[in-house]
C-alpha positions as CSV (number, residue, x, y, z in Angstrom):
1,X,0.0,0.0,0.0
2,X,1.5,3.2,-1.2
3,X,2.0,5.8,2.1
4,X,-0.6,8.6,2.2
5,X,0.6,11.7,0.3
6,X,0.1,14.6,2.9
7,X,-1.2,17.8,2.2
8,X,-2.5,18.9,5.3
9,X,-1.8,19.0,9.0
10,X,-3.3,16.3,10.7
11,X,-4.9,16.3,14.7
12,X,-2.3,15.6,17.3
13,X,-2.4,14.9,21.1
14,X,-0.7,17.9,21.9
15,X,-3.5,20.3,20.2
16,X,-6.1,17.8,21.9
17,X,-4.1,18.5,25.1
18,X,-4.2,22.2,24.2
19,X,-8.2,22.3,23.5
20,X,-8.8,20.8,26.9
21,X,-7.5,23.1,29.2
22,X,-10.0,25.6,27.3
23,X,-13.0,23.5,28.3
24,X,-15.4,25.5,30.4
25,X,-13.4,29.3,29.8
26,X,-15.4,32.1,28.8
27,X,-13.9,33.1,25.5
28,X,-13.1,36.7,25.1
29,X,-13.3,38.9,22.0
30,X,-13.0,37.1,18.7
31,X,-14.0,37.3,15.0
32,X,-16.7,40.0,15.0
33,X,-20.3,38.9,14.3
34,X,-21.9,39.2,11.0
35,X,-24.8,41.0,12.1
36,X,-25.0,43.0,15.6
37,X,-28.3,43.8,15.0
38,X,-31.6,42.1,13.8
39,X,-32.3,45.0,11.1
40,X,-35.3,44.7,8.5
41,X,-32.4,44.2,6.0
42,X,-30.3,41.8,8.3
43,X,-33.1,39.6,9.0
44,X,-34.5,40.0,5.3
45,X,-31.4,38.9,3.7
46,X,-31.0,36.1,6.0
47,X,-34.5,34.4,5.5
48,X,-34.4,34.8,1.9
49,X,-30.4,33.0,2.1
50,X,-32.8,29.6,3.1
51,X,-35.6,30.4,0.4
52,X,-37.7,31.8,2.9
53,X,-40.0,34.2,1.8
54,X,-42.2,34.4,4.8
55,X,-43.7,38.5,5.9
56,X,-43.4,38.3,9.0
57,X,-39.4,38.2,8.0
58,X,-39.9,39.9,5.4
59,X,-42.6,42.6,5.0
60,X,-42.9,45.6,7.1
61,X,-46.5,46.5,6.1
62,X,-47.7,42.8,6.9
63,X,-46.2,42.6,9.7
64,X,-47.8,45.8,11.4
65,X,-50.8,43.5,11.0
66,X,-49.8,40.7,13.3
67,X,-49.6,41.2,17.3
68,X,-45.9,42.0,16.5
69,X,-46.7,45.4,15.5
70,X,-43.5,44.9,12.9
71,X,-41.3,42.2,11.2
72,X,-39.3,39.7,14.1
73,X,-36.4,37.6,13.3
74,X,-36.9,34.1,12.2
75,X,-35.5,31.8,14.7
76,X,-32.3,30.6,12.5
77,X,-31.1,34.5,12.1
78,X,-29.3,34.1,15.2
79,X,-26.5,31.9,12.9
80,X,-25.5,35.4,11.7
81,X,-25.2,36.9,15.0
82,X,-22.4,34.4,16.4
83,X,-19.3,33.2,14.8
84,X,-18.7,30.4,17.6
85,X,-22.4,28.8,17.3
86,X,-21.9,28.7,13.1
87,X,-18.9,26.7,13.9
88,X,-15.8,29.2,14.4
89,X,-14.1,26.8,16.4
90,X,-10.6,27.2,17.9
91,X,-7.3,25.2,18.2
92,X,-6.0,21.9,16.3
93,X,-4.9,25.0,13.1
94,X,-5.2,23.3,9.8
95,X,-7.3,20.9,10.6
96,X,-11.2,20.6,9.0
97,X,-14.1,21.6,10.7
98,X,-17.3,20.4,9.7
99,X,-20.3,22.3,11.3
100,X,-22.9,19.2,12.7
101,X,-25.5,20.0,14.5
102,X,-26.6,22.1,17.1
103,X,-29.9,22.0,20.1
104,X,-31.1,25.5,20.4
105,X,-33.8,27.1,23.0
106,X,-35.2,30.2,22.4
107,X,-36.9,32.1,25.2
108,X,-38.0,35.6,23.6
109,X,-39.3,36.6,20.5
110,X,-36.4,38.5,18.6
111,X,-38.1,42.3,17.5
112,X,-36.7,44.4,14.6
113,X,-33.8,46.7,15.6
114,X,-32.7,44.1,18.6
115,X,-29.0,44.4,19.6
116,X,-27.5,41.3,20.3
117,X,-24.9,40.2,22.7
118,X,-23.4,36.7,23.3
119,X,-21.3,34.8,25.9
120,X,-19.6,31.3,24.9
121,X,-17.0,28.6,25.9
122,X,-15.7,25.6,24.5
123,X,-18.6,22.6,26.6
124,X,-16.5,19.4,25.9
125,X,-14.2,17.4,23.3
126,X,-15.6,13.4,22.1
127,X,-13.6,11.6,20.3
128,X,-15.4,9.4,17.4
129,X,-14.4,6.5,14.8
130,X,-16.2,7.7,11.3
131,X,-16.8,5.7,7.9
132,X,-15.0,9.5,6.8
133,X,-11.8,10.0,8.0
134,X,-11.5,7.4,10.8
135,X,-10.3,9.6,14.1
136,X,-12.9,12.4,14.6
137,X,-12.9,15.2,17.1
138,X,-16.3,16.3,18.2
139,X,-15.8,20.0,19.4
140,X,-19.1,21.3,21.1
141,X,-19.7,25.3,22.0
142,X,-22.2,26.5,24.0
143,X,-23.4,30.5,23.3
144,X,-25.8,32.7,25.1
145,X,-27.7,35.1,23.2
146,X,-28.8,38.3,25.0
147,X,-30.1,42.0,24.3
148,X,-27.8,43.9,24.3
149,X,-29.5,47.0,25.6
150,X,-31.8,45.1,28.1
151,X,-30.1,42.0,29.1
152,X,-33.1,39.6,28.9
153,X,-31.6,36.4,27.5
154,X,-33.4,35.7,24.2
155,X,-32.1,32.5,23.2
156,X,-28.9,29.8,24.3
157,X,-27.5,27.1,22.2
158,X,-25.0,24.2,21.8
159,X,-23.6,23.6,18.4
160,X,-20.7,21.6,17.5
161,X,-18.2,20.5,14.1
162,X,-16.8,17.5,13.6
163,X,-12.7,17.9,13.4
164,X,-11.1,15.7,10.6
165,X,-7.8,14.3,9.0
166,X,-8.3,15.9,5.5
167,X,-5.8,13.8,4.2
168,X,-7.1,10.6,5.8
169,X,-10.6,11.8,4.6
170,X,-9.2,12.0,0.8
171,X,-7.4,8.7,0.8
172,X,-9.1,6.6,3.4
173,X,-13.0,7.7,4.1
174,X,-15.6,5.4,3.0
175,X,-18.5,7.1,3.6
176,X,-19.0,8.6,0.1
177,X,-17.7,5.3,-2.1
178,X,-20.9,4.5,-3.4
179,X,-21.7,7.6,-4.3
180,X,-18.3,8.3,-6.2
181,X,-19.1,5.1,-8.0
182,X,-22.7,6.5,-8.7
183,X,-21.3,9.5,-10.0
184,X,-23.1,13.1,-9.8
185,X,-26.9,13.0,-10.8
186,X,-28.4,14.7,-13.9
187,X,-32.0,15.4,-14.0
188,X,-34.6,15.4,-16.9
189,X,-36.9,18.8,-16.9
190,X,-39.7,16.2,-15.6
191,X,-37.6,15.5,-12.9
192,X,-37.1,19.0,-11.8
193,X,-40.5,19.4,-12.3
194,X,-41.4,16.8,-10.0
195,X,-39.5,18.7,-7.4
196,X,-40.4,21.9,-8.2
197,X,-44.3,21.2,-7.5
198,X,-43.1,20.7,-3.9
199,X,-42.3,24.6,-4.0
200,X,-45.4,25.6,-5.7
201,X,-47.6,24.3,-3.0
202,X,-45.5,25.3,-0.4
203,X,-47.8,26.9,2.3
204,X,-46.6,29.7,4.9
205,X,-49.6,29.7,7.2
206,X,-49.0,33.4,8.1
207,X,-52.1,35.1,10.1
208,X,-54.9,31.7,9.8
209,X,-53.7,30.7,13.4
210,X,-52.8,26.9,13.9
211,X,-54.4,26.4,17.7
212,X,-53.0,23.5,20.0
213,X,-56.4,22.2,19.8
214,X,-56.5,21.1,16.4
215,X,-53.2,19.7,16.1
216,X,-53.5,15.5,16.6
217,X,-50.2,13.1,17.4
218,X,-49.3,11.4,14.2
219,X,-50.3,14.5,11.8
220,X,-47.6,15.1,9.2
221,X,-46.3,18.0,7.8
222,X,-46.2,19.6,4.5
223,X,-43.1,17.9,3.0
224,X,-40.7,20.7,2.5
225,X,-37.8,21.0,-0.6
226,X,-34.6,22.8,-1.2
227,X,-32.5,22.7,-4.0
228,X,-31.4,21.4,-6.6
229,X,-28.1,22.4,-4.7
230,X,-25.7,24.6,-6.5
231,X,-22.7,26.7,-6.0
232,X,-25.0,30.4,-6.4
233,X,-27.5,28.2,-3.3
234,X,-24.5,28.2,-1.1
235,X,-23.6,31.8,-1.7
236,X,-26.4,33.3,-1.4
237,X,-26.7,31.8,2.1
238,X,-23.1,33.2,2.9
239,X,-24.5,36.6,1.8
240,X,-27.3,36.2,4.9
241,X,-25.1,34.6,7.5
242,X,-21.6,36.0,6.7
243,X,-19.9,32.9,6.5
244,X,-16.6,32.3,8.6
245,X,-13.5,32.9,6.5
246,X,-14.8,35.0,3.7
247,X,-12.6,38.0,3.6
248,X,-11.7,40.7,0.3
249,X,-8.0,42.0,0.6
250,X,-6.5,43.4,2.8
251,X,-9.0,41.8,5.2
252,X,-8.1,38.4,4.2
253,X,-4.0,39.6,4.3
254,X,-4.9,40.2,8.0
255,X,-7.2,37.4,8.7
256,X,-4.0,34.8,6.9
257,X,-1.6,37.1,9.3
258,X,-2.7,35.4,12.3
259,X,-4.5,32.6,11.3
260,X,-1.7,31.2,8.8
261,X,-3.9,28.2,8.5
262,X,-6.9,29.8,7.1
263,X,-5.2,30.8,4.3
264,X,-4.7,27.7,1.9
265,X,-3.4,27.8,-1.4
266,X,-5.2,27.6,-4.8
267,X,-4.1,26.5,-7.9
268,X,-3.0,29.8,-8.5
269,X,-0.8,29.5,-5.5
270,X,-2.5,32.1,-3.5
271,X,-3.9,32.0,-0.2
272,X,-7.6,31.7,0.4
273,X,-10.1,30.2,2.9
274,X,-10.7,26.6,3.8
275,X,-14.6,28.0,3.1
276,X,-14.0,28.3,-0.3
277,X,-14.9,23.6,-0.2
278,X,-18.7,25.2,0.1
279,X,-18.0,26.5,-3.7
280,X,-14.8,25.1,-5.1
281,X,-15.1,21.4,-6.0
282,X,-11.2,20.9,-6.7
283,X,-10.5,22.4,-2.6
284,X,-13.9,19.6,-1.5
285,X,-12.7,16.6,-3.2
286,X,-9.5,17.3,-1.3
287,X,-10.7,17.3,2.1
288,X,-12.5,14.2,1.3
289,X,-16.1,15.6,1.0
290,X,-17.9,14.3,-2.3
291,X,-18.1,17.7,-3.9
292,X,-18.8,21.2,-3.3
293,X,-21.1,21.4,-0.6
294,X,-24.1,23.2,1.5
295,X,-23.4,24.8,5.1
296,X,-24.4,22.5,7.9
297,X,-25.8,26.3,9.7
298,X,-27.7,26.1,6.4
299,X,-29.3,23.3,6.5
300,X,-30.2,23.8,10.5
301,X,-32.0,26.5,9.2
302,X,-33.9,24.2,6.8
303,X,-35.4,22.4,9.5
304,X,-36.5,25.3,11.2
305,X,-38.0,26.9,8.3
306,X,-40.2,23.8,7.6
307,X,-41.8,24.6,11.2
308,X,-42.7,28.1,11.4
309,X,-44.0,27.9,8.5
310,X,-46.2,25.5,9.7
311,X,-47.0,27.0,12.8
312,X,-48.0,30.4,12.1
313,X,-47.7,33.8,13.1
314,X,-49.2,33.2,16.6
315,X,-46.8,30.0,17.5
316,X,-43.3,30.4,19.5
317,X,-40.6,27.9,18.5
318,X,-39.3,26.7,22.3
319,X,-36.4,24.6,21.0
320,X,-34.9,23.0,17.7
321,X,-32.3,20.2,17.8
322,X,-30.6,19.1,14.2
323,X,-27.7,16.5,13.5
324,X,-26.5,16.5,9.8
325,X,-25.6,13.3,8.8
326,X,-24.0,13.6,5.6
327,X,-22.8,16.0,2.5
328,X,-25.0,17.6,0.2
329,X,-23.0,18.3,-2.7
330,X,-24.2,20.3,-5.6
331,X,-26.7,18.5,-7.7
332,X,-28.6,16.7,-4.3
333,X,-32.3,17.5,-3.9
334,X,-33.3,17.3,-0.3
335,X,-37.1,16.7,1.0
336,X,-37.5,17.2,4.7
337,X,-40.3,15.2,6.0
338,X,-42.1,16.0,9.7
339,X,-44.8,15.2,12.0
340,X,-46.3,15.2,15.0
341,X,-45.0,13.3,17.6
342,X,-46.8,14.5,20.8
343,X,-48.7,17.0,22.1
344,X,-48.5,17.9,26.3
345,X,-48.5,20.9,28.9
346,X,-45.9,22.1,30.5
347,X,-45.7,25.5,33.2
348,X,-49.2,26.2,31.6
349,X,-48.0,26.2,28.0
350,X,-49.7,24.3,25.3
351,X,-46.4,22.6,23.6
352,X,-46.3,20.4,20.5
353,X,-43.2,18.2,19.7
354,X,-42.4,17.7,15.7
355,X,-40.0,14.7,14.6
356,X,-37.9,15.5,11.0
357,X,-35.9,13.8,9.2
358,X,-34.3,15.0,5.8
359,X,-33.4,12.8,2.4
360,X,-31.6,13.5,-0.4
361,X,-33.6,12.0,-4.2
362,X,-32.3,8.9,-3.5
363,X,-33.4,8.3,-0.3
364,X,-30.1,8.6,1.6
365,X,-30.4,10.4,5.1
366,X,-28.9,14.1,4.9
367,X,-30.0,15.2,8.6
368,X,-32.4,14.2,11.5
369,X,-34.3,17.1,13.8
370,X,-36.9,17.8,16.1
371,X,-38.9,21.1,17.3
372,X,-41.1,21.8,20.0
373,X,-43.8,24.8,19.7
374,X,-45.7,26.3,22.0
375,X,-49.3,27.2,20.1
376,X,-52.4,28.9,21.5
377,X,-55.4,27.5,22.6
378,X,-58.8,28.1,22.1
C-alpha cells in the first residue's frame, strides 16, 4: 500500500491537550459577528439566504398586521449573529471543521432593531471513529444570546463540528464510495418538475392561526424542498449569514496574518479560505467531501423553516435540535419530512413536539431534527 501523500496537518495529542485546558473558559473577543443587530435588512437577507420568503421576515406592512406590531427575526437568524455557534471553532490549526448540529432554546421573541450580545465557551471534546476519516474530534460550544441593551436572555444554544484528518478523509473515508461510483446525478426537466411542485404548493400559514387544539399526534407536515443544490444556493446563504472565512483584501491579508492556517493555497498559488470547499469542487474533493457542498448552519435552518411555516404567526418555536448526517453536494435535492410526535403541557404552556428527518432523491439520510412549539389554545 502506497503511504498517504500529505497535504494537510493532521490532529495531534498535543492540540487535543491544548483544546482541553480551554473546556469550560469564557472566550473573550474574537471574529466579529456578521450581524449586531436584527435590522429589516439583516433579517431580510437572512431568511431569503434559506428560500424563505415568509412577511413576518420579510414585510414591514404585513407585519404591522400581526400582534408584533412589525417584522421579528426568524428563529435561525441568530446563525448570523455568532461566529462560535456557526462553527468558528478554535485550536488543532489546519485541521477541518465540519459544522454538525446544534440543540437550540429560544426564550424571547427576537423584534426588529434588537441588539445582540453573546457569551460562549468551549462545553466538551468526544472523540469518534467515522466511515469519513476514521479519528474524529467532536468540538461542542455553548453560546448565550442576550439583548444587548436590556439584558433579557433571548435564546442559548449548543452547536458543535466535527474535526477531521483531510488527508485521511481524501485517501481513506468510505463514507462517500458508493456515491463516487454512482457518480453526480443529472436530471430530466420532468424531474425537476417533480421537485419543483413541492415549492409551488409550499404553504406559509401566516395570520390563519394553527391552535394547540386542532393539532393530533401522528399528523404530518407539508413535506418541504430545497434545492437542486448549487454553488450560487451556497452563496447566497453566505451573503445572509456572513460565512466564517470570507474576507476581500487586505481583510483576508490580515485574517491569513494570524491565522496562517486559514489561508490555503489555490491552484494559482494564493492564499484563500478553507470555506472556499462550500464552492470550489477541486478544494472539496481534497478534504474528502464528495463535492462542493451546502453549510451544515444552512441546513439547520432548513429544519427550522419547515416549522414556522407551519405554525404560524401566533406560534413560539421553544427549542430546535438538528444532527447532519451527511454531505449535500451540488446536484442533491433534499425533501425534509415532519410530524407530530406528541402534544403535552408544560408550566401552563400548550407545547407540540415535531419529529424531522431529511433525504436527499435517492433516499439517503442528509439530517435528523426535532422542534417543540408552544401554540395557543382556544
Amino acid at each position: 500500500m502506497n503511504e498517504m501523500v500529505r497535504k494537510f496537518p493532521k490532529i495531534t495529542e498535543e492540540g487535543l491537550d491544548d483544546l482541553r485546558g480551554r473546556i469550560g473558559v469564557k472566550i473573550g473577543k474574537t471574529v466579529e459577528p456578521w450581524c449586531y443587530e436584527a435590522t429589516r435588512d439583516n433579517i431580510r437577507h437572512y431568511a431569503h439566504g434559506i428560500g424563505d420568503d415568509n412577511p413576518l421576515w420579510c414585510d414591514p406592512e404585513y407585519a404591522k398586521t400581526t400582534r408584533y406590531g412589525d417584522v421579528i427575526a426568524l428563529p435561525s437568524f441568530l446563525f448570523a449573529t455568532s461566529r462560535i455557534i456557526s462553527g468558528y471553532v478554535g485550536g488543532l490549526p489546519g485541521v477541518h471543521a465540519m459544522w454538525s448540529g446544534a440543540d437550540w432554546n429560544w426564550h424571547k421573541v427576537i423584534p426588529r432593531n434588537t441588539e445582540l450580545r453573546t457569551e460562549a465557551y468551549l462545553k466538551d471534546l468526544i472523540e469518534h471513529d467515522t466511515r469519513f476519516a476514521g479519528k474524529a474530534i467532536q468540538q461542542i460550544y455553548h453560546v448565550d444570546f442576550y439583548d444587548a441593551k436590556t439584558g433579557d436572555l433571548l435564546a442559548d444554544a449548543d452547536s458543535w463540528c466535527f474535526r477531521t484528518d483531510r488527508d485521511q478523509a481524501r485517501e481513506n473515508g468510505t463514507k462517500y464510495t458508493e456515491a463516487r461510483e454512482r457518480g453526480r446525478r443529472v436530471y430530466t426537466q420532468e424531474e425537476l418538475d417533480s421537485y419543483y411542485k413541492y415549492y409551488e404548493a409550499e404553504e406559509i400559514r401566516g395570520s390563519n392561526t394553527r391552535y394547540f387544539d386542532d393539532v393530533n399526534e401522528g399528523d404530518e407536515l407539508p413535506v418541504m424542498v430545497k434545492g437542486p443544490m448549487t454553488a450560487t444556493g451556497f452563496i447566497a446563504y453566505a451573503q445572509g449569514w456572513g460565512g466564517l472565512y470570507i474576507r476581500a483584501n487586505k481583510l483576508a491579508w490580515q485574517l491569513q496574518q494570524k491565522h496562517p492556517s486559514a489561508g490555503i493555497k489555490n491552484r494559482f498559488g494564493i492564499p484563500d479560505c478553507p470555506e472556499r470547499v462550500h464552492w470550489e469542487e477541486e478544494f472539496a474533493l481534497e478534504v474528502g467531501a464528495p463535492g462542493a457542498y451546502d453549510y451544515g448552519p444552512e441546513r439547520a435552518s432548513w429544519l427550522t423553516h419547515q416549522v414556522t411555516n407551519w405554525m404560524g404567526d401566533d406560534g413560539f418555536l421553544r427549542q430546535a435540535k438538528s444532527q447532519v448526517r451527511r454531505h449535500n453536494p451540488e446536484g442533491d435535492i433534499i425533501l425534509i419530512h415532519a410530524k407530530v410526535e406528541r402534544k403535552f403541557e408544560e408550566d401552563g404552556r400548550h407545547l407540540v413536539e415535531i419529529k424531522q428527518r431529511a433525504e436527499q432523491q435517492d433516499g439517503e439520510l442528509s439530517a435528523i431534527g426535532s422542534a417543540i412549539v408552544e401554540l395557543p389554545k382556544r
